[in-house]
C-alpha positions in Angstrom: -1.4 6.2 0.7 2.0 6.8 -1.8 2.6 4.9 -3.9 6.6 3.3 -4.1 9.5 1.8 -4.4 11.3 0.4 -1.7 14.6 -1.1 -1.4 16.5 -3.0 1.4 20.4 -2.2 1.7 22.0 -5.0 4.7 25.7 -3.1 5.8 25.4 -1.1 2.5 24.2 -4.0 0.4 21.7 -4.2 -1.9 19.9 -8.0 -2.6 17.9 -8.1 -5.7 15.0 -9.8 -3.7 14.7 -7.1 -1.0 13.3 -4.3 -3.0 9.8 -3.9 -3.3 7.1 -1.5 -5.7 4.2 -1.1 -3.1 2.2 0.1 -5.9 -1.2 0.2 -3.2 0.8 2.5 -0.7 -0.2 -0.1 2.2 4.1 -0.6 3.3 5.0 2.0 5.6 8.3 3.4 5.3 10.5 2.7 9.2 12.4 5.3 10.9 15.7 5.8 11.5 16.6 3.9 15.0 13.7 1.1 14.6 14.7 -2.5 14.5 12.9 -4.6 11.8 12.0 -8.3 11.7 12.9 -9.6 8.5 11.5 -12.8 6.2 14.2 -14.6 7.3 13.8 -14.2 10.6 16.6 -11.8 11.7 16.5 -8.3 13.0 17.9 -5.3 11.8 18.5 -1.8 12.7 17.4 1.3 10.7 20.7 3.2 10.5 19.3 5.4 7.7 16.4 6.4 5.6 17.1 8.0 2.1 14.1 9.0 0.3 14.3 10.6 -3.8 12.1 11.4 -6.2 12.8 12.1 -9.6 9.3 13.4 -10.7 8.0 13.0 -14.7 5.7 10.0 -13.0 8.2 8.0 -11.6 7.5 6.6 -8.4 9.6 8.0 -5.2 12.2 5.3 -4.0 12.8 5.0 -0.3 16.5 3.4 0.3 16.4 2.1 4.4 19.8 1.0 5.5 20.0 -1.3 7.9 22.5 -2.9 10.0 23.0 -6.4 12.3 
């Protein structure tokens, strides 16, 4: 599995605690269209999955925009 980073943006928002490293490559990465059950208990909607990678050993960041 790859490893990276992934971060959490709620309508376009970032929250520091919603961005993870998955350093064992065990967090798969949702699709655009799939609703997701969060820690707190609500459900979003993938409205957008953004993926870079800069290269030189840095990990590949996956941005996943959802929506209520």
């Amino acid at each position: 599995m790859e490893k990276k980073q992934i971060a959490y943006y709620y309508n376009t928002v970032i929250k520091e605690d919603e961005t993870a490293v998955d350093i064992d490559g065990d967090i798969r990465v949702p699709a655009k269209g799939e609703v997701l059950l969060r820690p707190d208990g609500k459900r979003w909607k993938v409205e957008a999955v953004n993926a870079t990678h800069d290269g030189g050993g840095a990990l590949p960041v996956y941005r996943i925009y959802l929506s209520a």
